[in-house]
LUMDRENGU-75014 format. One record per atom (N, C-alpha, C): residue in one letter; x, y, z. Coordinates in steps of 0.1 Angstrom, whole numbers, plus 5000, padded with zeros to 4 digits. Atoms other than C-alpha are relative to their C-alpha. Example, Ala and Ser with C-alpha at 12.3 -4.5 7.8 and 13.67 -1.06 7.14 Angstrom:
2
a500949885000
a512349555078
a500950125000
s499149895000
s513749895071
s499250115008
This chain:
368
x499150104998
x497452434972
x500149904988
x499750065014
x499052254942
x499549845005
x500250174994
x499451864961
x500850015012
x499650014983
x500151744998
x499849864998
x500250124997
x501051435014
x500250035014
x499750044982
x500551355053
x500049855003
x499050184992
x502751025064
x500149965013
x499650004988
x502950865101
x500749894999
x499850145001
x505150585102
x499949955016
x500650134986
x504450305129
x500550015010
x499549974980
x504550385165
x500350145000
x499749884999
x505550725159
x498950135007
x501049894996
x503651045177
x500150094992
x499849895008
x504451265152
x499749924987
x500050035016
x503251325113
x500850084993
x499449905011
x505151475083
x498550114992
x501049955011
x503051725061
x501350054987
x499149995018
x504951725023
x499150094992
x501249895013
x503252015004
x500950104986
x499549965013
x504252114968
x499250144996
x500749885000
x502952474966
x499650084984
x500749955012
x502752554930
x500549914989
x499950125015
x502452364893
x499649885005
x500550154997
x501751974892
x500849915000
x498850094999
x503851704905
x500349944990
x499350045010
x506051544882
x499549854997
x499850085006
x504951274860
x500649934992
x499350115007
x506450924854
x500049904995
x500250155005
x506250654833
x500549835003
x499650124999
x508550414851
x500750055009
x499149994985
x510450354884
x500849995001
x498550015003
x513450354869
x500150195001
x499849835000
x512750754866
x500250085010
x499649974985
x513150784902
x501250015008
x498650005003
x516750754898
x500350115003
x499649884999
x518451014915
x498750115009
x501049854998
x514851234926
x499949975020
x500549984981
x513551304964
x498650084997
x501149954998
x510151394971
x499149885006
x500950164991
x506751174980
x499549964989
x500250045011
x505950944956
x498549945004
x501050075004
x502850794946
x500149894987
x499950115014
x502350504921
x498949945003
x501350055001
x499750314909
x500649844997
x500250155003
x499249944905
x500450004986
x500049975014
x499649994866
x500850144996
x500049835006
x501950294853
x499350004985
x501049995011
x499750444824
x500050174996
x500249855007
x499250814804
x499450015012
x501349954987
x496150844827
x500250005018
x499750014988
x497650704859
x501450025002
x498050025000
x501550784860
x499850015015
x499449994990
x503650764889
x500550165001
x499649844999
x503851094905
x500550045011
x498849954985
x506451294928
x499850154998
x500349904999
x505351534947
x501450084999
x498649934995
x508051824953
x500050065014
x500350024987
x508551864992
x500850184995
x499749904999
x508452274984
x500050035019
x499949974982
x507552255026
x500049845004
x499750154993
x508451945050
x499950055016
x499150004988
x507651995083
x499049905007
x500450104990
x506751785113
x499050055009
x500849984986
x503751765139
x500149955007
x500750114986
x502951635172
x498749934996
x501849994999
x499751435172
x499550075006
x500949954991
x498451585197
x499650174997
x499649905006
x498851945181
x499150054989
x500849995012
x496252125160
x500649994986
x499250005013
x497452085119
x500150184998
x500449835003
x498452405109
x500350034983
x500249985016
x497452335074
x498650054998
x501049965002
x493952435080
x498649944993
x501050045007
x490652325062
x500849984986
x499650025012
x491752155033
x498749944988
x501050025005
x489152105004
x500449844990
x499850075006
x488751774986
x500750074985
x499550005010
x490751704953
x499049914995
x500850095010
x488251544925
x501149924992
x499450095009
x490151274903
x499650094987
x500449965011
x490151414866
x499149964993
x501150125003
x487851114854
x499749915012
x500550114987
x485950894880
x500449894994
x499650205008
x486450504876
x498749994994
x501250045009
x484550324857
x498549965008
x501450014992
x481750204883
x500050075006
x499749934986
x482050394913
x498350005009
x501250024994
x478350334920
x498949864999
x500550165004
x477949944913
x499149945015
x500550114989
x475349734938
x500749915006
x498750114997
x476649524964
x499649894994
x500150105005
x474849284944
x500749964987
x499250005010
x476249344917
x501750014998
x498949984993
x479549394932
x500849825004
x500050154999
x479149014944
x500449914986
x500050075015
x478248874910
x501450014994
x498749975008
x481249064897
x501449905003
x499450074992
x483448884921
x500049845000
x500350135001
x481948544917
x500749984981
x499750065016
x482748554877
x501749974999
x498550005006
x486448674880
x500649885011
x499550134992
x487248384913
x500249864990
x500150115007
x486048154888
x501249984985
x499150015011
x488048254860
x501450005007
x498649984993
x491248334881
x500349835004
x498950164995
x491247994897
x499849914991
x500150135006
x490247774870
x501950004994
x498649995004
x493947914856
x500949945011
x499050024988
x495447814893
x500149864994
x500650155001
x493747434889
x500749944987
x499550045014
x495047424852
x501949994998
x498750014995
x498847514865
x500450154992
x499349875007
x499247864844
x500150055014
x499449914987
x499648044877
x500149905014
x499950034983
x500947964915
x499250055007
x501149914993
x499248204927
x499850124990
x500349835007
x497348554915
x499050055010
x500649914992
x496148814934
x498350104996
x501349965001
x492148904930
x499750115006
x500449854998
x491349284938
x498250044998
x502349925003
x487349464941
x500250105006
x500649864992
x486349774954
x498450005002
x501449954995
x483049894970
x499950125004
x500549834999
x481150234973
x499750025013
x501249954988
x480050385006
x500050184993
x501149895002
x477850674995
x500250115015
x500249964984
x478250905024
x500950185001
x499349905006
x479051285026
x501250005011
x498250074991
x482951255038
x499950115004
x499649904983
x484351395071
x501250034992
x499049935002
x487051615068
x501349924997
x499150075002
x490151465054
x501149995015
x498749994986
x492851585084
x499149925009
x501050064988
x489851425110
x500449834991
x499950115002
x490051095089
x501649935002
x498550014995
x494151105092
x500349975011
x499650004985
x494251175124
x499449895004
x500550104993
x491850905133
x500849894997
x499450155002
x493650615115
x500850015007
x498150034989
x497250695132
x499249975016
x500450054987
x495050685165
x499449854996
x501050095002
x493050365154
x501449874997
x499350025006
x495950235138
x501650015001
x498449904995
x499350295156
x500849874992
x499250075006
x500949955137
x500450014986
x499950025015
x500650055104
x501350154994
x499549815011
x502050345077
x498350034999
x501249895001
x499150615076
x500650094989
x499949895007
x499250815044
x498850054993
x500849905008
x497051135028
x501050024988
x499149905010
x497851224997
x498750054991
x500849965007
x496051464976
x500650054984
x499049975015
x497051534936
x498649994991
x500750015005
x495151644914
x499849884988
x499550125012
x496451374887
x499149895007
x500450134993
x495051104910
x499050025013
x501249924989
x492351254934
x500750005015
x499050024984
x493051194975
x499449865003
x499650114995
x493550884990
x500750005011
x499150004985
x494150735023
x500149865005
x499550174998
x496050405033
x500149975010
x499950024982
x496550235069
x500449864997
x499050135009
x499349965054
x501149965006
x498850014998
x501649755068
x501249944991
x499350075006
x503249635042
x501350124997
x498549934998
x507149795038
x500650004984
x498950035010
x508549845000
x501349985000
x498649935003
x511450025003
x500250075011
x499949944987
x512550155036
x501750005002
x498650004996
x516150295049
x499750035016
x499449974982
x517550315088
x501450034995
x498950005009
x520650495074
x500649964995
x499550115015
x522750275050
x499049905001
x500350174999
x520549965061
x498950034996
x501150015005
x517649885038
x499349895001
x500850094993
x514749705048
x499150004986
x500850025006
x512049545023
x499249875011
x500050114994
x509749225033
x499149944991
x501050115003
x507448965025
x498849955011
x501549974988
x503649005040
x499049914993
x501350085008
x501448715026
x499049935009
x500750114992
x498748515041
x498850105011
x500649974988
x495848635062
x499149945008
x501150034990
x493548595093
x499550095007
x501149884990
x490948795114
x500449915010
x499750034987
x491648815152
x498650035002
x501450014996
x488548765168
x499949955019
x500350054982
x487348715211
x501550045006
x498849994995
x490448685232
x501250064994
x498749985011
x492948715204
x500150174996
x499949855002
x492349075200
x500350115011
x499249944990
x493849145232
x501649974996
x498150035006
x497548995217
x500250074985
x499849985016
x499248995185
x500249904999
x500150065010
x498148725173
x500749875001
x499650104993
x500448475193
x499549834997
x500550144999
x498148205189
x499249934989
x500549995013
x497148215156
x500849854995
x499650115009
x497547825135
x499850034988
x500449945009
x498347895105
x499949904987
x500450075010
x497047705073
x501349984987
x498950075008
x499347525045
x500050114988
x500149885006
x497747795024
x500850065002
x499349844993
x498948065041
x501450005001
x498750064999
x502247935046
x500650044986
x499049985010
x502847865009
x500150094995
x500549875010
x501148184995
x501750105005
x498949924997
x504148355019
x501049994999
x498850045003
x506748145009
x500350074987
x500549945011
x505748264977
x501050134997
x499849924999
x506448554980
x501250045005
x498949994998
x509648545000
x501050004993
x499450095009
x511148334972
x500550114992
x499949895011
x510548644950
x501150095000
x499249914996
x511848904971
x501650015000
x499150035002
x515048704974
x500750034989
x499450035013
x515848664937
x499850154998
x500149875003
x515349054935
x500550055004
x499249964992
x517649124960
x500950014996
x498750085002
x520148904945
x500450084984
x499949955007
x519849134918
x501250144999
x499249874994
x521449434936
x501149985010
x498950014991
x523249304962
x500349865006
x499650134995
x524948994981
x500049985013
x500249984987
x524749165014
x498649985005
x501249994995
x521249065027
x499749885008
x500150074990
x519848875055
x497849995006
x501350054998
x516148725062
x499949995014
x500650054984
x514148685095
x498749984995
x501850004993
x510848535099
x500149844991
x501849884993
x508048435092
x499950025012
x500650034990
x506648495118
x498350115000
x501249984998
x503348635129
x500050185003
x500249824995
x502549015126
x498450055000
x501449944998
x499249205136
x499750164992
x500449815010
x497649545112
x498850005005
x501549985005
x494249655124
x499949845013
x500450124997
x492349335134
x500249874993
x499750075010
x493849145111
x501749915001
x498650064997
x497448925113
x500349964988
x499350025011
x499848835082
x501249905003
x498350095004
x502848605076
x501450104997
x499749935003
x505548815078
x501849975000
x498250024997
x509448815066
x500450144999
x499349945005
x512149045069
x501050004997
x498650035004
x514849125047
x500650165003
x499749874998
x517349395055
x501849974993
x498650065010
x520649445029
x500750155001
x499449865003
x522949705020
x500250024986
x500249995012
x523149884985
x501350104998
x498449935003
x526750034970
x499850155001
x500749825000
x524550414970
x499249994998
x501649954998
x521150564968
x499850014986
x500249945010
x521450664932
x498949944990
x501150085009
x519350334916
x498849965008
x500950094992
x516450314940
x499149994991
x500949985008
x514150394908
x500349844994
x499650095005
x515750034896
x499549915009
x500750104993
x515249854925
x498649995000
x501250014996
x511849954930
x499049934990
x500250115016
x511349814890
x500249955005
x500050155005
x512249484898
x498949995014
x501350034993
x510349484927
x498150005005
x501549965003
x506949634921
x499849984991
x500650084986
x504549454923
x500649895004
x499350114990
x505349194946
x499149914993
x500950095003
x503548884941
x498849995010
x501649994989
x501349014977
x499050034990
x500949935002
x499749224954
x499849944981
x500150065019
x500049034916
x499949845001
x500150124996
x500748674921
x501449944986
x499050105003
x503648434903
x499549864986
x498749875003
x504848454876
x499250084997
x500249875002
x504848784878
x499450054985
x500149995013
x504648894840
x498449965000
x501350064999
x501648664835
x498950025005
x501249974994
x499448744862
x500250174999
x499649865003
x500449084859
x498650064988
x500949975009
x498849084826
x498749965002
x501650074998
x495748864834
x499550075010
x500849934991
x494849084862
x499750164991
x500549855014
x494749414835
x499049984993
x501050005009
x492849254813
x498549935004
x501050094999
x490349034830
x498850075018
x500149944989
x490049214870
x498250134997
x501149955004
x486449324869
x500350195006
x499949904990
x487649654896
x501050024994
x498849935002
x490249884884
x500850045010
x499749994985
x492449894911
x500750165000
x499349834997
x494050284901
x501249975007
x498949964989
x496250364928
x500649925012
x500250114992
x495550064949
x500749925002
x498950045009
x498249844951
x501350024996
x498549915003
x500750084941
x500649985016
x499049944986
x503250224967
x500050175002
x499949844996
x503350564986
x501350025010
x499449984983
x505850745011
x501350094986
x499749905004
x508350965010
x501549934994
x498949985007
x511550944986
x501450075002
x499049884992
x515051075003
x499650105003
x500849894992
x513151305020
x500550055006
x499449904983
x515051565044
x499350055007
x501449964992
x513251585073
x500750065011
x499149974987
x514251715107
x500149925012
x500350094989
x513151445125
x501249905003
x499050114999
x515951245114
x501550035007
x498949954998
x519351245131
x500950074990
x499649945007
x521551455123
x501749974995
x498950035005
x524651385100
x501550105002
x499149934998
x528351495104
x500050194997
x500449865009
x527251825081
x499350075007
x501149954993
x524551895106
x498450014997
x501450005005
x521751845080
x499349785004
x500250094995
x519451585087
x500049894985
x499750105011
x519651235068
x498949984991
x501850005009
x517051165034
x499749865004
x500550074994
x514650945045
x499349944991
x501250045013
x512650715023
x499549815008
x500750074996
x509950505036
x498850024987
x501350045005
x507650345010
x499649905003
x501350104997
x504650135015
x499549984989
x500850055013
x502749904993
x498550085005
x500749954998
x499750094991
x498349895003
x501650044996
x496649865007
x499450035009
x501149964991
x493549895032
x500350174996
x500149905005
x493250215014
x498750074995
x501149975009
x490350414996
x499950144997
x499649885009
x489850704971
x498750085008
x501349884996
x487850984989
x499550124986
x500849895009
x485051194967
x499450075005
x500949894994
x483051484972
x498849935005
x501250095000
x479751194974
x500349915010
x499850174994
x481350904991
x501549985002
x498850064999
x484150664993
x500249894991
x499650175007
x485750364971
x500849965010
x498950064995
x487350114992
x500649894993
x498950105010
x489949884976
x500149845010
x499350104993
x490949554989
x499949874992
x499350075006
x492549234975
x500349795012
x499450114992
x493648854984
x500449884988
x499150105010
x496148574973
x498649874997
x500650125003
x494448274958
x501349904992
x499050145008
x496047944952
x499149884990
x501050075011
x494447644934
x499449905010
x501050014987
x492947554970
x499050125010
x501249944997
x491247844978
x498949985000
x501550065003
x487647874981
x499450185002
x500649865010
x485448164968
x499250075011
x500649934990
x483848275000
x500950025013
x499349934989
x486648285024
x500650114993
x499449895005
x488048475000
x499650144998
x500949884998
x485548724997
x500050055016
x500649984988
x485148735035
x501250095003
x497950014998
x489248785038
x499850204993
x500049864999
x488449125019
x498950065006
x501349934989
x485349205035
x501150055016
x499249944986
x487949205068
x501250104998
x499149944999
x490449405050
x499450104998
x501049865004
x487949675039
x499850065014
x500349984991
x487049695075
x500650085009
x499349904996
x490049905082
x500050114997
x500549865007
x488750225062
x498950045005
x501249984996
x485450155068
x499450035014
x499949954987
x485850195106
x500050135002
x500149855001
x486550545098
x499050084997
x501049885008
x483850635078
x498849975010
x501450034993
x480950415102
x500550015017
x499850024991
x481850515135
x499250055013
C-alpha cells in the first residue's frame, strides 16, 4: 500500500478509507498548488523540501459502517524518513525546555512585538503501539464531537488527530470556516453538559476575538457574501473552546489552494501578526511541530455518501481540519503534539497544564 487516509467527520456512524495504491503522493510547496486538485491532503505547520504538503490520490474511496469489520485488513506502521529531532527527551527535560521558550515568547508579548503567539511541545510515550485501525476506531467512539483522521505516507510517517477545529469545509455551495480560541477543562458535574456553565476569562475572550478578527479580513479577501455566529461555547473531548462561525459563498471551487494560503495558519495555531510570530515560532519553538498544526481532510472528494447531483454523481466533498490533539505514531512509541495561545497576561503553568489537558485526548488511547 502506497498511502491511506481514514476520516470520520462529527456525529457521523460511518468512516471514509482514501487509499492511493501505487507511487507517492504528490508533493507541494504551497496551497496555492491545490488549485484545481481533489484528493486528501495533508500539510504541515511549515511547508518545507523535507515536509511538503501532500495529496494523496483517492485511487479507492469507499465508505464504512462503524460497526463493520475494516476491510482494509492489518495495516503495518509507516516509519517517517528521518525521526525528529528529540523524540526521546525527559519529561524533565521536556519541562525545562518549555520554561525557557514561555519566557522568551512572553517577554515579546510584555514588550508589545506580538498580541498574541502560539507556544507548541511535544512528549514521548515509549510504549509498543496498538494497532493503528483499533486506535481509529477508538477515538470516533471516544470522540464523537470531533474530525477523527489516520493518515499514513511515507513522506510524513502516520498520524492521528481528534480535532475540532474546521479549516475549510463545504455543505454544497455554502462554505464554512471558524474561529476556535480560548480554552478550559470540564471537570465534576460539567462533564455531564457541554460546557453551559463555563465563565469565561477576559483572556480567553480576547485570544478569540483575536482570531475572529483575522478570519474576517481573509474572508473579505474572497468574498462579500459571509456571515458570523457566535462565540459561543463549544465542547471537544473534556475540554470547551470559544467558538465562532463563519459560513460565505465563493464565485467556484477552482481557488481553494488560495484561500487556504491566506488562511493557514490561523492565529489558533501562530499568533498575530501573523508573519512575525510565524517566523519567531521557526526559529526559537524548542519542539518541531512537523505535521502538527497543519490541516488534514479530504479535498473535493467524490464520495457516495454525498447526495446525489442532477448528473447522478455524487457531490466533491472537502472537509479540512486544523490538524491538533494529534500525534505521530512509531514502531517504539508515540509523540504527542499540543499547543496554547498566550497573551501578555498569561502565566507559565496554566499554560503548561492547558496542554497537559489537550494531550490528554491521544493519551487516553494509548493508557487505557
Amino acid at each position: 500500500m502506497s498511502a491511506f487516509a481514514l476520516y470520520r467527520l462529527p456525529y457521523e456512524d460511518h468512516f471514509t478509507i482514501v487509499e492511493q495504491t501505487d507511487g507517492e503522493p504528490v508533493s507541494l510547496s504551497s496551497c496555492a498548488e491545490l488549485n484545481g486538485q481533489s484528493g486528501f491532503v495533508v500539510a504541515p505547520f511549515h511547508l518545507t523540501e523535507k515536509e511538503p504538503l501532500l495529496l494523496i490520490r483517492a485511487d479507492r474511496v469507499e465508505t464504512v459502517e462503524m460497526g463493520t469489520k475494516s476491510p482494509m485488513g492489518p495495516i503495518s506502521l509507516i516509519s517517517p524518513i528521518e525521526p525528529i529531532s528529540s523524540p526521546k527527551s525527559s519529561p524533565q527535560a521536556l519541562r525545562a525546555a518549555y520554561h525557557i521558550d514561555f519566557a522568551n515568547y512572553h517577554a515579546h508579548l510584555l514588550s508589545g512585538d506580538f498580541k498574541k503567539i502560539v507556544l507548541a511541545r511535544s512528549a514521548t510515550i515509549e510504549a509498543t503501539p496498538r494497532n493503528v485501525i483499533d486506535l481509529f476506531r477508538d477515538a470516533c467512539q471516544r470522540y464523537p464531537r470531533m474530525f477523527i483522521g489516520l493518515v499514513s505516507v511515507p513522506k510524513c510517517g502516520t498520524w492521528l488527530a481528534a480535532t475540532p477545529e474546521i479549516l475549510l469545509s463545504n455543505n454544497g455551495s455554502q462554505w464554512q470556516t471558524m474561529a476556535l480560541a480560548g480554552t478550559m477543562k470540564l471537570e465534576g458535574d460539567d462533564l455531564n453538559g457541554e460546557g453551559e456553565n463555563v465563565m469565561w476569562s477576559t483572556k480567553n475572550i480576547q485570544e478569540q476575538r483575536y482570531v475572529a478578527t483575522y478570519i474576517t479580513e481573509c474572508l473579505e479577501q474572497f468574498t462579500t457574501d459571509f456571515n458570523e455566529y457566535g462565540p459561543y461555547t463549544t465542547r471537544a473531548g473534556n475540554l470547551v473552546h470559544l467558538r465562532s462561525d463563519f459560513t460565505f459563498s465563493l464565485p467556484d471551487d477552482e481557488h481553494l489552494g488560495d484561500v487556504l494560503r491566506t488562511l493557514h495558519p490561523t492565529p489558533a495555531v501562530c499568533g498575530l501578526p501573523k508573519r512575525q510570530t510565524f517566523d519567531f515560532i521557526l526559529h526559537n519553538e524548542h519542539s518541531p511541530r512537523r505535521y502538527y498544526s497543519g490541516f488534514m481532510g479530504p479535498l473535493l472528494l467524490q464520495t457516495s455518501t454525498q447526495l446525489p447531483n442532477p448528473s447522478g454523481r455524487g457531490l466533491p466533498s472537502t472537509h479540512l481540519y486544523v490538524s491538533l490533539r494529534c500525534m505521530e505514531i512509531f514502531s517504539d512509541g508515540y509523540q504527542l503534539y499540543a499547543g496554547g495561545g498566550l497573551l501578555n497576561d498569561s502565566a507559565e503553568e496554566q499554560e503548561w497544564q492547558e496542554t497537559e489537558a489537550k494531550m490528554e485526548t491521544m493519551r487516553n488511547l494509548i493508557i487505557h
